[in-house]
C-alpha positions, 0 to 999 in steps of 0.5 A: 157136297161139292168143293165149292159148298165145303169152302162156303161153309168153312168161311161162313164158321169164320164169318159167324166166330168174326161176327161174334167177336165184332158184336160181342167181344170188340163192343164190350171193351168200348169206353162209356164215352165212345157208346154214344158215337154212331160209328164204333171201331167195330162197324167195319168188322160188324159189316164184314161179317153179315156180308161174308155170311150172306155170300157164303149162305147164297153159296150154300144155298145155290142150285148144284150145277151138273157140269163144270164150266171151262176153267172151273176147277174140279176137285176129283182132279186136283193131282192135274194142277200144279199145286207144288207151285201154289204150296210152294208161294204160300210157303214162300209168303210166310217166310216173306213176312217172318224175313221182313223186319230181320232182312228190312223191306228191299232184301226181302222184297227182292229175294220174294220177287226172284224165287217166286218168279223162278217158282212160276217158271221164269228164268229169264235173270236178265229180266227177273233182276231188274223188275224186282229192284225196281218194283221194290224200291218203287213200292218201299218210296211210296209207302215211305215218301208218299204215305209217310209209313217207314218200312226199314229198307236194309238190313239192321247191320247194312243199313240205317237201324230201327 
């Protein structure tokens, strides 16, 4: 079975254990008050899952292809590409959300932008530096005056708490 069809089926189990608990479990807890509406809390997740099911099934269930096309990845090969790099990122993204409430929004925003632009081969700080302040004051004044969601912005002792 080839790569493509191993990560089908994976997603199809978590599509299925979704489903059964948006069908299941989520429609259980709903108050006798809330089964009369048409739209559930779970309608969303209930549609989530049977077209992730269904995606991963006609992926399953395609004819194999005998040659990779250019620029598909072949799993035989997988020491050719640079998954230093990706692992590195997915680290990286971890430690970004368990730094965003102690280091508040900007500071870790602005660390991740660095270090991943340094990860992926830039070196340029001259061009590094700008574009991460501003990309991350930018996003933190939309999420914060626009959408009307506070992000802490500073470090708890740096800049006003909560």
């Amino acid at each position: 079975m080839t790569l493509s069809r191993w990560i089908a089926l994976v997603f199809l189990v978590v599509c299925l254990a979704y489903g059964y608990t948006s069908y299941f479990v989520m429609d259980a807890a709903l108050p006798p008050f809330m089964r009369r509406t048409p739209i559930w809390p779970s309608s969303f997740p209930k549609m989530l899952s049977l077209f992730g099911a269904l995606f991963a099934l006609i992926l399953l269930f395609s004819p194999a292809k005998e040659k990779l096309e250019a620029g598909e990845i072949d799993h035989r090969r997988l020491g050719d590409y640079h998954l230093g790099q990706a692992l590195g990122l997915l680290v990286l993204m971890v430690g970004y959300a368990l730094c965003l409430r102690p280091l508040g929004f900007l500071v870790s925003t602005i660390a991740f932008l660095l270090i991943s632009g340094w990860l992926l081969g830039e070196r340029k700080l001259l061009v590094m530096v700008p574009v991460a302040v501003v990309t991350a004051v930018t996003i933190w004044y939309l999420v914060e005056q626009v959408l009307g969601i506070y992000l802490k912005p500073l470090p708890g002792l740096i800049g006003a708490g909560g």
